[in-house]
C-alpha angles and dihedrals in degrees: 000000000000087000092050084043091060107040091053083056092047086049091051094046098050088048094051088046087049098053096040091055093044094039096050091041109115127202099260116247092224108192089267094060100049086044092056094046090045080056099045087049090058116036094028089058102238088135092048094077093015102053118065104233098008100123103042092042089060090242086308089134120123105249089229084080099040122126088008087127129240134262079208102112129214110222128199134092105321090066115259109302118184130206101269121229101274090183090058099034084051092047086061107049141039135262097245081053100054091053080053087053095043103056093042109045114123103177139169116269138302100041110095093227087156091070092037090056094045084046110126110248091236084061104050093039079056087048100044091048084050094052096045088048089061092054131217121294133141146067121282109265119246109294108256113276124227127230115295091022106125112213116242092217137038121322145169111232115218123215106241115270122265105262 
């Protein structure tokens, strides 16, 4: 009984170590993908809302700030929505989640979903290496507004849109 007993142990043992070291295993962020999501970062736009100053620096912004989010709002419609903390949303999700994310986000202007969503998947698994390398830092971005909230900070006011 003693000798089932430990090799049921053993069993156990080896299947536990098993699922820890391939549950905790990450997709490794090689140097080319952080490359490519450094690049997608920077040409696709993702820093200009996501990055405080970024626009009006022309880009000139330490890297070690990039995609915290903004407390800048974007005013029209829709209500005054603000660029979320990408470093603190991708801290909390996978990377198989955030191609889920990606493909299905539908969000208020003037974030472009639509090309994240078209986005191929190479491309979002390199951005989102790239975002978790930066680690995350930060404080969360101002909650969406509704309609007829006025934003206590700065903000871009949109024209209505055509009807």
């Amino acid at each position: 009984m003693s000798i089932l007993r430990s090799i049921l142990y053993a069993a156990l043992f080896a299947t536990a170590a098993f699922a820890i070291s391939h549950a905790s295993a990450a997709p490794k962020a090689d140097a080319q993908s952080l490359e490519r999501g450094r690049y997608i970062a920077r040409i696709a736009g993702c820093n200009d809302c996501h990055t405080a100053g970024y626009l009006l620096s022309a880009g000139k912004v330490p890297e070690k700030e990039w995609l915290m989010g903004d407390s800048f709002g974007w005013r029209g419609d829709w209500g005054t929505t603000y660029a979320p903390n990408l470093r603190m949303y991708m801290a909390n999700i996978s990377e198989d989640q955030w191609i889920k994310n990606a493909r299905a986000l539908k969000a208020r202007p003037p974030m472009p979903y639509f090309n994240l969503n078209e986005m191929h998947e190479a491309d979002l698994r390199a951005f989102y290496r790239f975002v978790k390398s930066l680690g995350p830092v930060g404080t969360q971005a101002p909650a969406y507004l509704p309609p007829g909230e006025t934003p206590k900070g700065p903000y871009a006011q949109f024209p209505s849109a055509p009807k």
